[in-house]
C-alpha positions in Angstrom: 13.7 -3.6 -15.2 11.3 -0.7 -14.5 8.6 -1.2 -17.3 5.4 -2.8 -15.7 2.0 -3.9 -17.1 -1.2 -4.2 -14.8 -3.6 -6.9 -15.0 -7.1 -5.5 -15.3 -8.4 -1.6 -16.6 -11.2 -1.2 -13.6 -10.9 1.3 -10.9 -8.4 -0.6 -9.3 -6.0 -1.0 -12.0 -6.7 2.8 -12.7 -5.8 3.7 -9.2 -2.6 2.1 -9.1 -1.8 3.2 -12.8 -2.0 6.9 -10.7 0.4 5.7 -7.9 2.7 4.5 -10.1 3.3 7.0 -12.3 3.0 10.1 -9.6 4.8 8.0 -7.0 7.6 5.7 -8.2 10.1 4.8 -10.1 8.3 2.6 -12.5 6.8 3.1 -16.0 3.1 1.2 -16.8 3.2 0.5 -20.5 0.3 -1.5 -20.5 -2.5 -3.5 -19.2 -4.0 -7.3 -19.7 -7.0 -8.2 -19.1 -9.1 -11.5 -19.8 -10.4 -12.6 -23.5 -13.5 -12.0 -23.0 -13.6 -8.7 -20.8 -11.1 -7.1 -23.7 -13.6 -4.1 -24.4 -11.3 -1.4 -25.4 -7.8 -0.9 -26.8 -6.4 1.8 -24.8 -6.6 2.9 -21.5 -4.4 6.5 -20.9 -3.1 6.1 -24.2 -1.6 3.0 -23.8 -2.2 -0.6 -25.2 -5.1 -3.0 -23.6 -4.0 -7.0 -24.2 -6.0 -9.8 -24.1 -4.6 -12.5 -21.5 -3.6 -14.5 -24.4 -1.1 -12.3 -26.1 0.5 -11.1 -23.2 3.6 -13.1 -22.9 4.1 -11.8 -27.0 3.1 -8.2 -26.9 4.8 -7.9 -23.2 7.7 -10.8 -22.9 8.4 -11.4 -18.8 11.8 -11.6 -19.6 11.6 -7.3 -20.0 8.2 -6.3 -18.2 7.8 -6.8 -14.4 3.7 -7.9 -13.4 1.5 -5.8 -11.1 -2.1 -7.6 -9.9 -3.9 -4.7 -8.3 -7.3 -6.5 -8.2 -10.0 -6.4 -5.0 -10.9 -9.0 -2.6 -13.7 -10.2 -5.2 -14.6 -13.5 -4.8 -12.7 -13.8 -0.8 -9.5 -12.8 -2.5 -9.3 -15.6 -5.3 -9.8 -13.9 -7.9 -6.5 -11.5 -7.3 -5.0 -14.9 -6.2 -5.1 -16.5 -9.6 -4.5 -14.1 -11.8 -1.2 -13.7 -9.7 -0.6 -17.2 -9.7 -1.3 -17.2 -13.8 1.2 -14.5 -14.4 3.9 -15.8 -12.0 3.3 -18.9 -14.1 4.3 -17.2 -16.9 7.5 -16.2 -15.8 6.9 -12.7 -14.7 8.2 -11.0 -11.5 6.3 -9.2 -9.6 6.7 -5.2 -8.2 5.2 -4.1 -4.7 4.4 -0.5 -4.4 4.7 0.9 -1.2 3.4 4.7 -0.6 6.1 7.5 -0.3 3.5 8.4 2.7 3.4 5.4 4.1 5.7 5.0 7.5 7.8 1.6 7.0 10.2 1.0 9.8 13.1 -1.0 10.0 13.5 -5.2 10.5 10.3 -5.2 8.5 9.7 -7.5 5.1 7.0 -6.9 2.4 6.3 -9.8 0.1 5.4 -9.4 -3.9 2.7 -7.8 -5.5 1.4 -5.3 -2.4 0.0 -2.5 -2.8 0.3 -0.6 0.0 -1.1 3.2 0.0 -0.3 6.8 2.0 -0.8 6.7 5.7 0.3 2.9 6.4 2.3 2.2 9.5 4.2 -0.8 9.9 6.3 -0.8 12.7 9.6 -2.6 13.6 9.6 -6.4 13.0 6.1 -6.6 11.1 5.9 -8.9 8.0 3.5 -8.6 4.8 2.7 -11.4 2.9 3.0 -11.6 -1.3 -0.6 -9.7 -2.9 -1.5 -8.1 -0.2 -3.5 -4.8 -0.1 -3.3 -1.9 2.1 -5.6 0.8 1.8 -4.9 3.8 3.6 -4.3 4.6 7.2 -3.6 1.3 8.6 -1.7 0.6 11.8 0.6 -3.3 11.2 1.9 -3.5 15.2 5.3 -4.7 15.7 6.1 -8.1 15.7 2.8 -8.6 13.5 2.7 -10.8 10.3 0.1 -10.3 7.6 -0.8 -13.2 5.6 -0.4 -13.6 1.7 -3.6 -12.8 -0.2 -5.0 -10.5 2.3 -6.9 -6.8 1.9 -6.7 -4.6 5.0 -9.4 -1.6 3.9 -8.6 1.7 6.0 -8.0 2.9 9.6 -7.6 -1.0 10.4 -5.9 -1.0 13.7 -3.7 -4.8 14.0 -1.8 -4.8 17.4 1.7 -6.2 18.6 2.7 -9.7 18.2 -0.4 -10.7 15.7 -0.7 -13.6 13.4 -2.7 -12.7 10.6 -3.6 -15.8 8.1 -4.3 -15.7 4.2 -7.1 -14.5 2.6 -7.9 -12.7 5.1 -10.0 -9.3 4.7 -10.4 -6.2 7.6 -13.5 -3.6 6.7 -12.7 0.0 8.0 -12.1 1.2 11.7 -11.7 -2.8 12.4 -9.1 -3.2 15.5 -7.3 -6.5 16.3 -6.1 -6.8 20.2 -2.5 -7.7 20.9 -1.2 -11.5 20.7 -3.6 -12.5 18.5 -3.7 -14.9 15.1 -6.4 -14.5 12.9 -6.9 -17.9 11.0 -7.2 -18.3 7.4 -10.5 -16.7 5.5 -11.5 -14.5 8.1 -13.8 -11.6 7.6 -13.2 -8.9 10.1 -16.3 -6.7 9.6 -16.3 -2.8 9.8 -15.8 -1.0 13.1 -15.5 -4.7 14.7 -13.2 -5.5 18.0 -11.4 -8.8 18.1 -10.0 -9.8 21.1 -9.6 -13.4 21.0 -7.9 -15.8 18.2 -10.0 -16.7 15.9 -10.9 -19.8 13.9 -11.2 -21.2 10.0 -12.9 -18.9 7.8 -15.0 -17.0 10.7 -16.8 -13.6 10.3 -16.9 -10.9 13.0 -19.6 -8.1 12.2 -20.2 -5.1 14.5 -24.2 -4.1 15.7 -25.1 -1.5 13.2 -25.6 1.8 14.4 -29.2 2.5 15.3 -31.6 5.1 13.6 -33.1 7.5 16.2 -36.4 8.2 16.3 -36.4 12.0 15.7 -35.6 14.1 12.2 -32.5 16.3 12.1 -34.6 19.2 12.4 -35.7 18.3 15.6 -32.4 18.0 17.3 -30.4 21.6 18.3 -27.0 21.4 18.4 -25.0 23.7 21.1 
């Protein structure tokens, strides 16, 4: 089967609607959304389904399921709408980039969406739902946990343990020989260098405002 519907009509679901359709072999014929959020009917020209009438207007028996959601609510929310469609009987499509740089003796899970300008050297592992956003270095030997959204220029080292639910801000790095435990915010532009603990958060010092106006300052 190459037909696939996308769960939500936000910016995400429009995003991968664009990668999908410039950049794969699939075909979205459709999107689902809650009961309550159903708003519109269409979204580029195709049909807009409440979550209840899914499994009649789009049978998982001849459409595949993509879940291209944020890390709203720590990654739950992405989580359960998964979890509700895999309930249904749907299987699930991961789109990799045709940018991206996947070498070999590596595994990508389900539903992972995984954009231009990824590395992900020999021996690394991705989890089921995971998202890369673009630029992102996976070291070899790594593992990324399920459920986890990696946001750009994310540097993860060799031999790294990355649990679920996990979420990396941009320009984060990740020393070598690492794990990263479960729920673990990684702030943006942070270092980590040691293993980490349930559900921590690592922020960087925000950069500091000097005290002159542009205009004061020559560049040579």
């Amino acid at each position: 089967m190459k037909d696939v519907i996308l769960w939500g009509c936000g910016l995400l679901a429009d995003l991968a609607y664009l990668y999908l359709t410039e950049d794969s072999e699939y075909t979205v014929r459709g999107f689902v959304v809650d009961d309550e959020y159903n708003e519109i009917s269409e979204l580029h020209s195709l049909p807009v389904v409440s979550r209840s009438e899914v499994t009649k207007v789009f049978p998982p028996e001849k459409y595949l399921a993509f879940v291209p959601m944020s890390q709203k609510e720590n990654g739950n929310l992405r989580k359960s709408k998964y979890y509700d469609l895999k309930a249904e009987g749907y299987a699930f499509i991961s789109y990799v980039s045709s940018k991206a740089q996947v070498f070999s003796h590596t595994t990508i899970g389900e539903n992972c969406f995984i954009l231009e300008n990824n590395i992900i050297q020999h021996y690394a592992s991705v989890g089921d739902n995971v998202i890369m956003w673009s630029g992102n270095h996976l070291g070899h030997h790594s593992s990324l946990g399920s459920h986890s959204f990696i946001a750009s220029q994310v540097v993860i080292s060799g031999r790294v343990t990355v649990g679920e639910k996990c979420y990396m801000g941009v320009n984060s790095c990740i020393g070598d020989d690492l794990t990263i435990a479960d729920n673990n915010v990684i702030g943006a532009g942070a270092l980590v260098m040691r293993s980490t603990k349930l559900g921590q958060v690592f922020v960087e010092n925000p950069t500091k405002i000097f005290p002159m106006n542009s205009d004061q300052i020559v560049l040579k």
